[in-house]
N, C-alpha and C positions, 0 to 999 in steps of 0.2 A: 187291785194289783197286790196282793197279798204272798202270793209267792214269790212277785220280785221286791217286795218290804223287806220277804225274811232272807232269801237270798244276797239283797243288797248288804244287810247286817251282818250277814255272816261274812262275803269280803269284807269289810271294813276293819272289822276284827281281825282277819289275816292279814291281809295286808301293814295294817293301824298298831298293830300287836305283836304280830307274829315274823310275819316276813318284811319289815322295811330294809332292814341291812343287806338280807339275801338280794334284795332286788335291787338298793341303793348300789352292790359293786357288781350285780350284772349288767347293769346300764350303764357303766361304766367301764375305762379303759383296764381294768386292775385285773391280773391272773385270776382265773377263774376253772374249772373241772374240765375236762375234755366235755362229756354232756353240758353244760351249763354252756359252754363255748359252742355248741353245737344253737341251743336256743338263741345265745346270743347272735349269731350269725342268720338263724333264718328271722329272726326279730326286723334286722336291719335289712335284708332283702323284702320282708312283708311290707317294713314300713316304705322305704321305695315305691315299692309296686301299688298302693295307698294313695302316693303321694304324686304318682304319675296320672293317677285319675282329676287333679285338679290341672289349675291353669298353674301354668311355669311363674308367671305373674300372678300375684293375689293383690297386690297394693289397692288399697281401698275395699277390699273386701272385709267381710267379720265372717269368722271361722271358729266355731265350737270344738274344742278339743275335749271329746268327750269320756274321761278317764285317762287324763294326762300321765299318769305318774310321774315319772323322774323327769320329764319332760323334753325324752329328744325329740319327737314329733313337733312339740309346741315351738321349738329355736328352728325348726327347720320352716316351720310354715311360718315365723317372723320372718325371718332369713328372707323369703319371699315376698315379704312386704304386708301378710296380711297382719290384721288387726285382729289377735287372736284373745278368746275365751278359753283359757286351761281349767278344766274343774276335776276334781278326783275325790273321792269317796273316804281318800287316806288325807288327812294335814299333814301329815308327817311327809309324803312321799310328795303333796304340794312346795314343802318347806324347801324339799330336795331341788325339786326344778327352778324354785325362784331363785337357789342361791346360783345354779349352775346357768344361766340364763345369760349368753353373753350380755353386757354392759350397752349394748348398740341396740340391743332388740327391748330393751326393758321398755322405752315408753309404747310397745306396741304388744303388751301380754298383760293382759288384767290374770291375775287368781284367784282363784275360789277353789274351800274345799266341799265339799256334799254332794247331794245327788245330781248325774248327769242331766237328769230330764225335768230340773226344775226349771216353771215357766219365766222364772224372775230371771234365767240368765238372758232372756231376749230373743231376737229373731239373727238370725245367719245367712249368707248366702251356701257356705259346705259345711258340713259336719263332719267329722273324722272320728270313728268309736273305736282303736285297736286295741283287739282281747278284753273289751272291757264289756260284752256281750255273752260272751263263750258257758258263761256259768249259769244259763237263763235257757225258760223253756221257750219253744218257737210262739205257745202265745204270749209270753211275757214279749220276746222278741220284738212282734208285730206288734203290739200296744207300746213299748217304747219308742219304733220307726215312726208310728203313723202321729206319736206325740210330737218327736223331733222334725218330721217333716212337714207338719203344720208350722213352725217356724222356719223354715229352711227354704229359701230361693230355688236350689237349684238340687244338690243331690246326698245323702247320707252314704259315706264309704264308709262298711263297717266288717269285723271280720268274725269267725264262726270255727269253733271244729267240726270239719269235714268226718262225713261218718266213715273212718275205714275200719280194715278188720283190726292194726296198732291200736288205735284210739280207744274202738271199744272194746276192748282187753283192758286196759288201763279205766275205763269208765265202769265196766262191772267192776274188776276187783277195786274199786273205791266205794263201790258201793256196798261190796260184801263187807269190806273191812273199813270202814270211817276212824277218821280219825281226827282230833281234836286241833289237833295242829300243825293240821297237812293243810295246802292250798284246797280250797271249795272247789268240787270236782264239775270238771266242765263236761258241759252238756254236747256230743256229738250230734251235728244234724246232717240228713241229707235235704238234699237242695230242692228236690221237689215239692213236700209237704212244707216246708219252709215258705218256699214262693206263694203257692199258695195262701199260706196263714198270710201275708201282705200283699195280697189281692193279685200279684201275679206281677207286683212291680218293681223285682227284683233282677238285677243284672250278673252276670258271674265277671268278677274280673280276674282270677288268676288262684292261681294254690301253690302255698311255700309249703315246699319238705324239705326238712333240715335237720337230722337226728330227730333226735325228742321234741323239735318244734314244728308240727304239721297244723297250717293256716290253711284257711279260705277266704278271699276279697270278695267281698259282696259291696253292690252298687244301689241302694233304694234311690227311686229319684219319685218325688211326692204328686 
């Protein structure tokens, strides 16, 4: 997995380096751009829509939170009872979510900062990946699901940019013009060749459009 090595480093570095503060007060309640408010708003509809694919109840489950960042997923899925694994690629954007982590949900959120798909975080019954896939090719993709789903009970909800003609406009011109210290440009997919690359065992579960934040819900079940 060498392209998701180099890939991986390069988020970590934006993120780790670059972008923590941008992303520490978009995930937060704090004024923010018309566009930045636009992301933030389909953020919180994708995550919903995520979050509706598990049980309303989690209590007694373990749930990988794969690319936690600032960590509203990880308080929502305590909030539910489960016994969650937050891990992200950034310590810094770790640091974020442990301090914001209500006081009630703390003995039910271990952290860790590294790679999502290291085998030492254990096995799970859901994993939850948002946006923390989008910058990865479909075989990196499929070689991370099929890692995660060997540990995983029951199913991987994870999300994807949908290939539209917006998206890939914004993905050629990153690619003509790179930049050092621009977000690591994410990889549009469509759903077909996708499916396929994980054997065919992928689910659609929904697409946020929100300004400048167009998601797709994807459902791996192992």
């Amino acid at each position: 997995m060498n392209d998701y090595s180099t890939t991986r480093d390069r988020v970590e570095h934006y993120f780790d380096r670059t972008a923590t503060h941008t992303w520490e007060r978009l995930t937060s309640s704090a004024p923010v751009s018309r566009i930045r408010q636009t992301v933030r708003e389909g953020r919180d509809t994708m995550r919903a829509k995520m979050l509706w694919r598990l049980p309303k109840d989690l209590t007694g489950l373990r749930v990988l939170d794969a690319g936690c960042g600032a960590g509203q997923m990880t308080a929502e899925l305590a909030a539910r009872g489960a016994q969650v694994m937050a891990v992200d690629i950034s310590p810094q954007l770790v640091e974020i979510a442990r301090k914001r982590l209500p006081p009630e949900h703390q003995d039910r959120v271990t952290f860790a900062s590294g790679d999502m798909l290291a085998d030492d975080l254990g096995r799970f019954d859901y994993v939850v990946a948002m946006d923390s896939l989008i910058y990865y090719t479909d075989a990196d993709i499929a070689t991370a699901l099929d890692r995660l789903g060997a540990r995983t009970r029951h199913s991987v909800v994870f999300t994807v940019a949908p290939r539209t003609p917006f998206l890939m406009a914004f993905w050629t011109m990153g690619k003509l013009f790179p930049r050092s210290d621009r977000s690591p440009v994410m990889i549009p997919h469509p759903f077909q060749p996708l499916n396929e690359a994980t054997g065919g065992r992928l689910v659609k579960a929904g697409r946020v459009s929100r300004g400048f934040y167009i998601s797709e819900c994807l459902e791996f079940r192992p």
